[in-house]
N, C-alpha and C positions, 0 to 999 in steps of 0.2 A: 151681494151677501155671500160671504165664506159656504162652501159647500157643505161641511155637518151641519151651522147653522139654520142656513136653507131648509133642510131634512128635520132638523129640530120645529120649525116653525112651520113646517107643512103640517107636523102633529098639532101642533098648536092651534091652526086654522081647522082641522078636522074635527078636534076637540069641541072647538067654540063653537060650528056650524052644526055638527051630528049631538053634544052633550051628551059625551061618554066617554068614558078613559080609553086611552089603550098602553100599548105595552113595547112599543115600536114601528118602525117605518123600512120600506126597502124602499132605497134610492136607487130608481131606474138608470142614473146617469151614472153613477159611481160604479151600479154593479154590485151593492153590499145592503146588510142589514143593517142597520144601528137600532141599539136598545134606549128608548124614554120610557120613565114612567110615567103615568099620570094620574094626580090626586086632584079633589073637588071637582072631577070635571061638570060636574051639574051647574054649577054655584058659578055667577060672573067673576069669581077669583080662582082659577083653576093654577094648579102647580105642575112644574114638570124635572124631570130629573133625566138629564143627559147622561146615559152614564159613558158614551166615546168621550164625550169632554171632559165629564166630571166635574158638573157644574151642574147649577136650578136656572131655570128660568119661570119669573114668577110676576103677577100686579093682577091686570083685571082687562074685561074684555073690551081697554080700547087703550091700554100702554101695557109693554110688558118690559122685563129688564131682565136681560140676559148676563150673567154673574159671569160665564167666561169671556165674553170682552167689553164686561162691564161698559156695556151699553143699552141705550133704551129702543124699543121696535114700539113705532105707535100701531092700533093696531082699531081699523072701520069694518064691520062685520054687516054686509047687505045682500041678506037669504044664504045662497053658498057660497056667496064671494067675499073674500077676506084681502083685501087691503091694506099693505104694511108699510111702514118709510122706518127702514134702518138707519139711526143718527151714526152708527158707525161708518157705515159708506158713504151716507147721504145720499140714497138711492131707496126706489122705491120697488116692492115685489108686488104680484098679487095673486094668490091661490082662487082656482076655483074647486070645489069639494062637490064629488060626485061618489055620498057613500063612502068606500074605503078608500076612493081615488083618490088624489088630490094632481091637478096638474096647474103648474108656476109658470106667469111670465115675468123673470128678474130685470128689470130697467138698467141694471146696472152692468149687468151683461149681454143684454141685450139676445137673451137665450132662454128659452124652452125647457121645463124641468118637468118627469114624473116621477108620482109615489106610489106607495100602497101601504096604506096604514094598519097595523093588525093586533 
């Protein structure tokens, strides 16, 4: 998974496991902030608005569709662990959400990701 991506869908795993918006992510690996909104996050249809991309990412707590490479992220949510398979790479991620943390292990790079959600 693309590196904003990634960061995009960290919020998205924190979202669905904590059920609560936030406002953006620091990507530990990049070294930067990126800004997402987050709307419904109560509600199994929560919305998200990239604004580094400039694009939504939007469905329900077990497919989501990411509008900037128009593709779909299925998406198993079991307690803090969140389970994704990007049809864009064909590769699978999986967040674990501790709080505002969230730390990735991406299959497709075979690499280690943190966040901090806030």
């Amino acid at each position: 998974m693309e590196a904003d991506k990634r960061a995009c869908f960290a919020v998205v795993a924190a979202t669905l496991v904590n059920k609560r918006a936030y406002n953006g992510v620091y990507d530990c690996h990049q070294s930067k902030h990126l800004t997402i909104s987050t709307s419904n996050a109560n509600t199994s249809n929560p919305e998200f608005y990239d604004h580094n991309r400039n694009h939504s990412v939007s469905g329900n707590d077990k497919s989501m569709y990411d509008y900037a490479t128009s593709s779909h992220v299925s998406i198993n949510v079991t307690g803090s662990t969140v389970d994704c398979y990007d049809y864009e790479t064909s590769s699978s991620i999986t967040f674990n959400v501790n709080g505002n943390n969230v730390d990735a292990y991406d299959f497709g790079t075979s690499s280690n990701y943190s966040y901090c959600v806030d």
